[in-house]
C-alpha positions as CSV (number, residue, x, y, z in Angstrom):
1,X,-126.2,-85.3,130.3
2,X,-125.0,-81.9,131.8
3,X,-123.7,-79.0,129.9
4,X,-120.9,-77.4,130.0
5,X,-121.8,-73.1,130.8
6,X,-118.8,-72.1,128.8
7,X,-119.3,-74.0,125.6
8,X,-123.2,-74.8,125.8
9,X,-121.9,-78.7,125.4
10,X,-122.7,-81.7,127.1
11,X,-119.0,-82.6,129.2
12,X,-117.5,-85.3,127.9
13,X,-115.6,-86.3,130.5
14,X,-116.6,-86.5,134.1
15,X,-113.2,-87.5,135.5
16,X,-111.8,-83.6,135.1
17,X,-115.2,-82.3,136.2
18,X,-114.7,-84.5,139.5
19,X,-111.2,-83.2,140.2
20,X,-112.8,-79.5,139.7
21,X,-115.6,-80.6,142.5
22,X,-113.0,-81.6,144.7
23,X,-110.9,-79.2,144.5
24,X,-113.5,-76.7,144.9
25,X,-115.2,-78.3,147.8
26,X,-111.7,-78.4,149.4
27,X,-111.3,-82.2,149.4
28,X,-107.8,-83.9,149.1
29,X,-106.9,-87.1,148.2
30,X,-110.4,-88.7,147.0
31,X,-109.9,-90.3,143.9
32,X,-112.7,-91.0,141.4
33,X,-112.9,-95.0,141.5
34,X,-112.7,-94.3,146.0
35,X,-116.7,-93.5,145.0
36,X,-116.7,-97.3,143.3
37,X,-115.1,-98.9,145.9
38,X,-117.3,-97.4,148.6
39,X,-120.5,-98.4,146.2
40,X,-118.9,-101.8,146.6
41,X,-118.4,-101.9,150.3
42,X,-121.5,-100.1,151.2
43,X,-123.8,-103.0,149.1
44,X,-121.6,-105.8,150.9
45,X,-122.5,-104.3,154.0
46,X,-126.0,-104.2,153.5
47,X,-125.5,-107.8,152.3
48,X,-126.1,-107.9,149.1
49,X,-124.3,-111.2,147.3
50,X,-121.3,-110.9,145.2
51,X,-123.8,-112.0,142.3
52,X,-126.1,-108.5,142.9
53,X,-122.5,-106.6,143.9
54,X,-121.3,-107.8,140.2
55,X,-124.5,-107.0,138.9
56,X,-125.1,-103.3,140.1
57,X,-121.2,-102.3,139.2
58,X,-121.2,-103.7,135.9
59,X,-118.3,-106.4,136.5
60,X,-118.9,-109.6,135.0
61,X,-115.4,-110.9,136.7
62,X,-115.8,-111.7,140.7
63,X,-112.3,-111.2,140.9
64,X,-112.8,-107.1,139.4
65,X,-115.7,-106.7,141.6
66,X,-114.0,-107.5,145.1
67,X,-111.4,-105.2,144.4
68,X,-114.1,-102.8,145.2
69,X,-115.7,-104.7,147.9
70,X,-113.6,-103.8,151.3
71,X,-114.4,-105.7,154.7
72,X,-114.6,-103.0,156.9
73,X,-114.6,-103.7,161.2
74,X,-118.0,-103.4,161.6
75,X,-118.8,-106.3,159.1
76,X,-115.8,-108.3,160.7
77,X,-117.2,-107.7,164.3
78,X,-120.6,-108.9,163.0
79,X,-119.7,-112.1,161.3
80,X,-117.2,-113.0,164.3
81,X,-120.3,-112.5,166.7
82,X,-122.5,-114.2,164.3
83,X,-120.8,-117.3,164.2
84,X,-120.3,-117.1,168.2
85,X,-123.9,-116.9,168.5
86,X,-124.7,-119.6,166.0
87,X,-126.3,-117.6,162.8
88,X,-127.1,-114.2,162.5
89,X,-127.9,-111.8,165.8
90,X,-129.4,-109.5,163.3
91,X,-128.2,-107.5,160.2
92,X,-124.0,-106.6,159.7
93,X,-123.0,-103.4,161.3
94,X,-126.3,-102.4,162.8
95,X,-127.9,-102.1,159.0
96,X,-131.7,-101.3,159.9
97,X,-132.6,-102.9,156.6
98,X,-133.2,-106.9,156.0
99,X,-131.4,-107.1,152.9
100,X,-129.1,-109.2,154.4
101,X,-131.0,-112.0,154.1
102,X,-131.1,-111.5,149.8
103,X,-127.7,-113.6,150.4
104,X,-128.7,-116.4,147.8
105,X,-126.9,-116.2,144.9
C-alpha cells in the first residue's frame, strides 16, 4: 500500500513502521494492538453489539474480541444510572450518536 522512499517498495511490515512513528512522534509505551483494543472499546461505547464489535475486528471468537473490548467509567456510570432510572437516560458516556440502540444482535 505505501512505499518504502529508500527501496521504492511497498513495506511489508507495518509493525516496525509503527515503532518508527512512535518513536519519532515522541510517544512511549503505546503498543500496536493498544490501537485494537481502543477500536474495541471505542465501538462498545458507542454501543455497538459484541456481534458488529466481532464483525468490524475480524474475530469470529467472542472470547478474542472482549479482550479488546474494555469497560471504561463512563460506560459503568452510565449503565449503573440506567438501570437506577429504569432503561436508558440517553446514550453511554454522553455519545451524541443513537447507535446505541443497534444493540440487537
Amino acid at each position: 500500500m505505501f512505499a518504502n522512499p529508500r527501496i521504492g517498495k511497498p513495506f511489508t511490515d507495518s509493525k516496525h513502521a509503527f515503532t518508527t512513528a512512535c518513536r519519532d512522534a515522541g510517544i512511549k509505551g503505546l503498543w500496536w494492538h493498544d490501537l485494537r483494543a481502543t477500536f474495541g472499546t471505542r465501538l462498545g461505547e458507542a454501543g455497538f453489539s459484541l456481534k458488529y464489535i466481532m464483525e468490524l475486528m475480524g474475530h469470529s471468537d467472542p472470547q478474542t474480541c472482549l479482550r479488546y473490548v474494555r469497560a471504561t467509567d463512563a460506560v459503568k456510570r452510565a449503565a449503573v444510572q440506567a438501570a437506577m432510572l429504569g432503561g436508558h437516560s440517553g446514550s453511554p458516556a454522553g455519545h451524541k450518536m443513537d447507535t446505541w440502540k443497534l444493540r440487537a444482535v
